[in-house]
C-alpha positions in Angstrom: -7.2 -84.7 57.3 -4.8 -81.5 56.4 -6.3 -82.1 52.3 -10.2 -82.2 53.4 -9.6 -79.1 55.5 -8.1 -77.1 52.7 -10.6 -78.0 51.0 -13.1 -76.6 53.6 -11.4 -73.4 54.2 -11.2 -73.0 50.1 -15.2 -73.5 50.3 -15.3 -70.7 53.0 -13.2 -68.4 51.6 -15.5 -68.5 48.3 -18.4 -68.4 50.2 -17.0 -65.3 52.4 -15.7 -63.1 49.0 -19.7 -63.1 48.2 -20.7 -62.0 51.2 -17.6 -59.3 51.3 -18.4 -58.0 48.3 -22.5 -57.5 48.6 -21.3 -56.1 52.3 -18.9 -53.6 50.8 -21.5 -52.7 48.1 -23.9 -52.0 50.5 -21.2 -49.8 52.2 -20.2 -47.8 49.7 -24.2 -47.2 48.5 -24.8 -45.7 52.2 -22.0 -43.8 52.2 -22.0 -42.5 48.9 -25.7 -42.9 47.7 -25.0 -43.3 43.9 -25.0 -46.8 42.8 -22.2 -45.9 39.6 -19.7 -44.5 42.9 -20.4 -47.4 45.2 -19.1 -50.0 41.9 -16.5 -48.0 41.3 -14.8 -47.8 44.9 -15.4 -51.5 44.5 -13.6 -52.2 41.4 -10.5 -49.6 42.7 -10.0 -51.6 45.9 -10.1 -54.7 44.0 -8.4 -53.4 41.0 -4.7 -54.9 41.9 -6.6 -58.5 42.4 -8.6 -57.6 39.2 -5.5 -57.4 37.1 -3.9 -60.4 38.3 -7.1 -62.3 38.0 -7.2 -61.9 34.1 -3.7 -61.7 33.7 -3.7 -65.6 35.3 -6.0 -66.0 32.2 -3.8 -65.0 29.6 -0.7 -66.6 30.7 -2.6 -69.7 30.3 -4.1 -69.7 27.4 -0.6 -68.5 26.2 0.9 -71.5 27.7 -1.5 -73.9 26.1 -1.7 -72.1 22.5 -5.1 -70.8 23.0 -6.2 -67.4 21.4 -7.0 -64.8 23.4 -8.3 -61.2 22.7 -8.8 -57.8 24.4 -8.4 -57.7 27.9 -10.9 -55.3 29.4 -10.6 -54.0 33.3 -13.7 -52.2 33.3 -16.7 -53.4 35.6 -19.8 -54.5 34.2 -23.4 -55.2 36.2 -24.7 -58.6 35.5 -28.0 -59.8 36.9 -26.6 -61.4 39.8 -23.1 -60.5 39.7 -20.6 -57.7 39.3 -18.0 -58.8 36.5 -14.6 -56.6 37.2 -12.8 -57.7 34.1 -12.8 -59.9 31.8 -10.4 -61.7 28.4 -12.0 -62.8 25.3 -10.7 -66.4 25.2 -11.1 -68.9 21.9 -13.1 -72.0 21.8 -11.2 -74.7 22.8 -11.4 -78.3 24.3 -12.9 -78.7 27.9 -9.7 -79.9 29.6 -7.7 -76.7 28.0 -11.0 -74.5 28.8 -11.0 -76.1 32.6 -7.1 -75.2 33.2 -7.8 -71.7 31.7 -10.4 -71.2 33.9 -8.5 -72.7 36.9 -5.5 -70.4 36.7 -6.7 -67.5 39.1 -7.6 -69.9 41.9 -3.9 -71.7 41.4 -1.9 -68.3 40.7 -3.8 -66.2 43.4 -2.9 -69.0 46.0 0.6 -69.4 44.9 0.5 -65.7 45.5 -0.9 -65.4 48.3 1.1 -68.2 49.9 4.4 -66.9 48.7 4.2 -63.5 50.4 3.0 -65.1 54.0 5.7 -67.2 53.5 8.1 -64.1 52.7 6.5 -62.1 55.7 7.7 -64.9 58.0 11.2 -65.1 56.7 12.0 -61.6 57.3 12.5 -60.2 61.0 13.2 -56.7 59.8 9.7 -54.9 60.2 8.2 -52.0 58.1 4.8 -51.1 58.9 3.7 -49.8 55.5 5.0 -53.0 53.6 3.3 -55.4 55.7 -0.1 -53.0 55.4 0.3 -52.9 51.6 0.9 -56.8 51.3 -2.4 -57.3 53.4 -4.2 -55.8 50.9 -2.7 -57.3 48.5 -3.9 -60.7 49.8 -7.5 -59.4 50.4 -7.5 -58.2 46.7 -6.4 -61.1 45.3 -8.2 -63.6 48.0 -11.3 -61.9 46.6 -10.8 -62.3 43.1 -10.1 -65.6 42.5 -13.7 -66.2 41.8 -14.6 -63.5 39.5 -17.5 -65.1 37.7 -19.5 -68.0 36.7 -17.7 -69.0 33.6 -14.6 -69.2 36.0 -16.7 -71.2 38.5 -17.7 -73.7 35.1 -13.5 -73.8 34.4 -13.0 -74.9 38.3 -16.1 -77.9 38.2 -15.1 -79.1 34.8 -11.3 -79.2 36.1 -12.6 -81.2 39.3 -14.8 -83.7 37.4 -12.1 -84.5 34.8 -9.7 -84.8 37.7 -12.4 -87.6 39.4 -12.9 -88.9 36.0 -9.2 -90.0 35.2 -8.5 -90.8 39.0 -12.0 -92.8 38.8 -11.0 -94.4 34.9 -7.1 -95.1 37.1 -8.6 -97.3 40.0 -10.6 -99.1 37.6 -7.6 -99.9 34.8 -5.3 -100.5 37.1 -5.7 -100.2 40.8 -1.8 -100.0 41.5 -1.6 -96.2 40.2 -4.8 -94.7 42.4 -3.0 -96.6 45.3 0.2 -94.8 44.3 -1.9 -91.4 44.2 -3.1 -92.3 47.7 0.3 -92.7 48.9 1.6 -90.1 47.3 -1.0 -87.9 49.3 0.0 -89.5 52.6 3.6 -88.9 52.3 5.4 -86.7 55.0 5.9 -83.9 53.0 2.9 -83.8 51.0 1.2 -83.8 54.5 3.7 -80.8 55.8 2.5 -78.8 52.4 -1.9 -79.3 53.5 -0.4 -78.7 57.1 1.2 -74.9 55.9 -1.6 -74.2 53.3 -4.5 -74.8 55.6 -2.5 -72.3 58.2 -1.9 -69.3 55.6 -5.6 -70.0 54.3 -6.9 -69.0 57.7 -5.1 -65.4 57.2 -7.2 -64.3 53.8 -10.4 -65.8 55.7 -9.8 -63.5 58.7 -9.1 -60.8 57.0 -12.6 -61.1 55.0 -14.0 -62.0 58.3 -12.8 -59.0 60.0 -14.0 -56.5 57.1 -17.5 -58.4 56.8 -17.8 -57.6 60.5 -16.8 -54.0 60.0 -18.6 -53.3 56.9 -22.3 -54.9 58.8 -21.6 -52.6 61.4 -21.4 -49.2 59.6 -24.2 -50.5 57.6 -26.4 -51.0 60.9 -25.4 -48.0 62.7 -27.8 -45.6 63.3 -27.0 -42.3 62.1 
């Protein structure tokens, strides 16, 4: 139950970064009315998420002894997309390709979790800090999913993963049991439980500025 809801709220919060970011585009047009300043107040908010983003590239391809070339943090327009940064990244096999491609979704989460988790450890309160590590979960919570070649890295991960859990069950039924188990075990369960609980604070957050955003942009002057 706590593994199909991640899942859901993972689903949502894609879905809800593509709506933030035409909402906030929109925004920044009305309020600016030059398309070059409305991209760039984009890619400044989103900049710390930005450089995390490809940054969770390159340590992977480090890690699995794939080339990599210039890392470039400047925005460029695509037909249906705005592309904030990007790494040049060397042919390589699929399943190196998929983990490559993976790394921001697993590195922004781990991220994300670790400083919700810090912010309820600590009962001293500043103001400022908690504001500034907001933000940094919106930035990265928005970035994980920075383009389509990312999105191709995350599907080819997936299948492979149903592939070899698929090939498993039909080799020998005993180990996709003991992946079953393994999923239903006490503290696996306690990890989905926490997860899909800190997941709910990047959705409201993008929740909250989607609803703020559509109402500036529907206000009558």
């Amino acid at each position: 139950m706590y593994q199909l809801l991640f899942l859901f709220e993972f689903a949502c919060l894609f879905l809800l970064s593509k709506f933030l970011t035409k909402a906030l585009l929109k925004l920044f047009f009305r309020v600016t009315k030059n398309n070059k300043f409305a991209v760039g107040l984009l890619v400044f908010l989103f900049f710390p998420g930005t450089v995390i983003h490809e940054l969770s590239h390159l340590l992977a391809a480090g890690l699995l002894f794939v080339k990599t070339g210039s890392m470039e943090l400047t925005p460029k327009i695509m037909e249906e997309e705005i592309r904030l940064g990007s790494v040049e990244i060397a042919k390589t096999d699929p399943f190196r390709r998929a983990i490559i491609g993976v790394a921001p979704v697993l590195f922004g989460l781990a991220l994300i979790f670790g400083i919700l988790v810090y912010l309820q450890a600590f009962t001293i309160r500043n103001l400022a800090i908690e504001m500034f590590l907001f933000y940094v979960i919106f930035a990265v919570g928005n970035t994980l999913f920075s383009s389509k070649k990312d999105l191709e890295g995350i599907i080819e991960f997936l299948l492979a993963l149903v592939l070899l859990l698929s090939a498993l069950f039909i080799i020998k039924i005993e180990i996709a049991r003991a992946f079953f188990q393994i999923l239903q075990k006490p503290e696996v369960i306690n990890f989905f439980k926490n997860a899909d609980l800190f997941l709910v604070v990047p959705i409201l957050i993008d929740l909250i500025v989607i609803s703020m955003a559509d109402f500036f942009i529907n206000k009558r002057v």
